[in-house]
Every structure is written in C-alpha cells, then in structure tokens.
C-alpha positions, -999 to +999 in steps of 0.1 A: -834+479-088-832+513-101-821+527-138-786+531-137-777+565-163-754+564-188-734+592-201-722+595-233-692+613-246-703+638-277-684+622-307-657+650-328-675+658-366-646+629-381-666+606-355-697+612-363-696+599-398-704+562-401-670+542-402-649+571-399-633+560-364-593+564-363-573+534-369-557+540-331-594+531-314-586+496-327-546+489-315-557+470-287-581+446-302-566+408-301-573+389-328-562+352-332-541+338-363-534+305-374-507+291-395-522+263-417-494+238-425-515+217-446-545+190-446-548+154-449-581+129-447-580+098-427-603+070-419-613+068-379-593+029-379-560+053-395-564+078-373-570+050-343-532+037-352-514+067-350-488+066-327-459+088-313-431+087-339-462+082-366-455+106-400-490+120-419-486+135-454-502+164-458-516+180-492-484+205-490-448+202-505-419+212-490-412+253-490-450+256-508-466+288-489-487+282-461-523+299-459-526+321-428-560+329-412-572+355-388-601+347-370-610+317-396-608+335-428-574+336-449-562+364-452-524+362-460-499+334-475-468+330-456-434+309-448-417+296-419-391+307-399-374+294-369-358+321-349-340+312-312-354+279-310-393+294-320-416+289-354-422+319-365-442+332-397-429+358-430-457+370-447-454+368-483-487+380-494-518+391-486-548+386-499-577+403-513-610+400-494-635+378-501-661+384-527-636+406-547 
C-alpha cells in the first residue's frame, strides 16, 4: 500500500493560538443530555416484583428541580414541562464546573 498525502489547510493567526477556535467550528457537535428525575435503591427480590402498574419513590419531591447532565456530568438544574403531548425541560440554572 502506498502513503496516502495529506494536506493541510494553513490556520488564520486567531487559529493558531491554542484554544482560540470560533465558537461556530463546534455548532454541529451532538452531545447527549439526560433529565435525572430522581434515584431510589432496591433489593434484586424488590426489583424482581415489580410489575406494570407498580409505583417507586424516588429521593425527589414533587416540583423539586431536577439535575440535568450532558454527557454524564451535571451541568444544569431544570423543571418539567409538557408541551403538545411531549416532556420537555426549562432550565433554571446552571452550574459552575467542577473543581470550582
């Protein structure tokens, strides 16, 4: 097999700078969020009698924010909405990152 040549495009001076690229080169990046309603523990014989109809509590109260997550890490707290028949989330904070 041969070597295949590459050619790469010379970056603009804003480009070159580490971290510097424009907020438009990441528009089409898909990231996935999750709306965390809340937790519960269980024993396997609990979870083994679950059945349709079945009702879990979960570590939440009713209207208490929910945690949302982007690609595992929480980043936002939120509320729920139902619009035509659809959940749908309305951010009501976001978060600092961690470690600050």
């Amino acid at each position: 097999m041969g070597e295949k040549e590459w050619e790469l495009e010379e970056l603009s001076d804003t480009q070159e700078k580490a971290g510097e690229l424009p907020i438009e080169f990441l528009q089409d990046v898909e990231l996935e969020f999750e709306a965390i309603l809340g937790t519960t523990t269980c024993t396997v014989g609990e979870l083994l009698r679950l059945a349709p109809g079945a009702i879990v509590e979960l570590d939440r109260s009713t209207g208490e924010a929910l945690d949302l997550y982007m690609e595992g890490r929480k980043f936002a707290k939120c509320e729920v909405l139902v619009m035509d028949e659809k959940f749908g989330v309305r951010i009501t904070e976001i978060l600092p990152p961690e470690g600050e």
